[in-house]
C-alpha positions as CSV (number, residue, x, y, z in Angstrom):
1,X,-158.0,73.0,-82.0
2,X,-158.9,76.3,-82.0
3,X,-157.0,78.8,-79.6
4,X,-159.3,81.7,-77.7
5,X,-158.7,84.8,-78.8
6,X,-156.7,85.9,-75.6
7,X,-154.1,82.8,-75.6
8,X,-153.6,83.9,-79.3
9,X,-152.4,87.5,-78.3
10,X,-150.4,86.0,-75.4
11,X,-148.4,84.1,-77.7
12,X,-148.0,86.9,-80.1
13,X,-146.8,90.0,-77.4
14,X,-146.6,88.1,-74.0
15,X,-148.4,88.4,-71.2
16,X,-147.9,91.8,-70.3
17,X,-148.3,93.1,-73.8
18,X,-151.7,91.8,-73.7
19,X,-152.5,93.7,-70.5
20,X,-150.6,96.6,-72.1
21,X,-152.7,96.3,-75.6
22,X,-156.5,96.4,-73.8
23,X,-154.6,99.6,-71.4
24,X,-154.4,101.2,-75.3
25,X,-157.8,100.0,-76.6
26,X,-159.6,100.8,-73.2
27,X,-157.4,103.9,-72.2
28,X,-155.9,105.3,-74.9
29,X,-158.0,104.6,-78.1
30,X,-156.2,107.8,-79.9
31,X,-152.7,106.3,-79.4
32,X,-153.8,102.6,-79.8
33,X,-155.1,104.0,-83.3
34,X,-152.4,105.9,-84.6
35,X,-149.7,102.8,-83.6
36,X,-151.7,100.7,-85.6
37,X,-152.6,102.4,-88.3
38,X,-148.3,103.8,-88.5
39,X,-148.1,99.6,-88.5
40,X,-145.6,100.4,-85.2
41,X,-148.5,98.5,-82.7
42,X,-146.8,95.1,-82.9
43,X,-143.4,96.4,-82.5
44,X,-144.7,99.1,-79.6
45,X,-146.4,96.4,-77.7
46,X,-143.4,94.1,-78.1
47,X,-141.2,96.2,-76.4
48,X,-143.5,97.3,-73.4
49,X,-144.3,93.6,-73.2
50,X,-139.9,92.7,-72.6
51,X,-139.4,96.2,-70.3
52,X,-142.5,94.5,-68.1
53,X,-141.1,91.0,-68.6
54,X,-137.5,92.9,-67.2
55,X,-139.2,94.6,-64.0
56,X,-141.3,92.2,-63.2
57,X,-138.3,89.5,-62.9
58,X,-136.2,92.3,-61.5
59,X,-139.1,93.1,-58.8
60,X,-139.8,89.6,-57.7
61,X,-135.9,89.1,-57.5
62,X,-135.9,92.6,-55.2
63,X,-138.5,91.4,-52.9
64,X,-137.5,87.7,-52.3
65,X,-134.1,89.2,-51.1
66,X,-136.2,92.0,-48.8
67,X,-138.4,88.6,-47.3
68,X,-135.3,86.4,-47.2
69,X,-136.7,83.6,-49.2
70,X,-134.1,81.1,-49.7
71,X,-133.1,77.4,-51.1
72,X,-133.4,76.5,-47.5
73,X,-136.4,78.0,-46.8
74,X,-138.1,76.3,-49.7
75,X,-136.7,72.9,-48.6
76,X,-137.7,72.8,-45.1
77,X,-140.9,74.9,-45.2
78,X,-142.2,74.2,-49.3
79,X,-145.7,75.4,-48.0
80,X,-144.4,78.6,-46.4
81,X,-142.1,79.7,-49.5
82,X,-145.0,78.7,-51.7
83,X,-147.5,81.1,-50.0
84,X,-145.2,83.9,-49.7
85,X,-143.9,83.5,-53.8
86,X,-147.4,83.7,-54.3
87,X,-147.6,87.5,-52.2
88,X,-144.7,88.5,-53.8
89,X,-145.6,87.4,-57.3
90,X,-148.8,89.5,-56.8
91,X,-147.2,92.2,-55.4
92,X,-144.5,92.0,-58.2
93,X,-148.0,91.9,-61.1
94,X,-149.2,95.3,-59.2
95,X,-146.0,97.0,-59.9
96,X,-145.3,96.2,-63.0
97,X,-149.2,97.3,-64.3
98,X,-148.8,100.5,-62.2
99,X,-145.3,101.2,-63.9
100,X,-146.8,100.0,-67.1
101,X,-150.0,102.4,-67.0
102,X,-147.9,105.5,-65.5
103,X,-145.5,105.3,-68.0
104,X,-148.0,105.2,-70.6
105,X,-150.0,108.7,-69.0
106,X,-146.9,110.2,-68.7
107,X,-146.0,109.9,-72.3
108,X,-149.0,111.1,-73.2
109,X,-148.2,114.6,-71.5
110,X,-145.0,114.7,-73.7
């Protein structure tokens, strides 16, 4: 079967490399141009995509300790743990693009 376009890219630079990659192309066209035509775009993206994939793990790993979710929390409330992952997962995604996106404008002032 054929793949969609975006699922394609996701397997190829990861989640947040394809959030990082339409940040270029929307953002940054300049940049997004020179990487590729330097052939360093893959390779760029790559590596933004495994720094988010490290702070975002790192992040929802910080705020689970700050909200004290534990084994035992998720066995005797699974509802509760699964609605507050979900809040902390989604505050964890915020981060990261924030992080992701200042990082980038500040290398641009470089």
């Amino acid at each position: 079967m054929f793949e969609s376009k975006e699922k394609v890219l996701e397997m190829i630079y990861g989640r947040w490399g394809v959030l990082y990659r339409k940040h270029l192309i929307q953002a940054d066209k300049e940049r997004y141009y020179a990487l590729l035509s330097a052939q360093e775009l893959h390779d760029y993206i790559t590596k933004v995509d495994l720094q988010a994939e490290h702070l975002y793990e790192d992040t929802v790993r910080a705020l689970m300790k700050k909200k004290r979710m534990t084994q035992e929390l998720k066995e005797s409330d699974p509802e509760r743990w699964k609605s507050q992952m979900s809040i902390i997962e989604k505050q964890a995604e915020k981060s990261v693009c924030q992080a992701v996106i200042m990082v980038d404008k500040s290398a641009q002032k470089s």
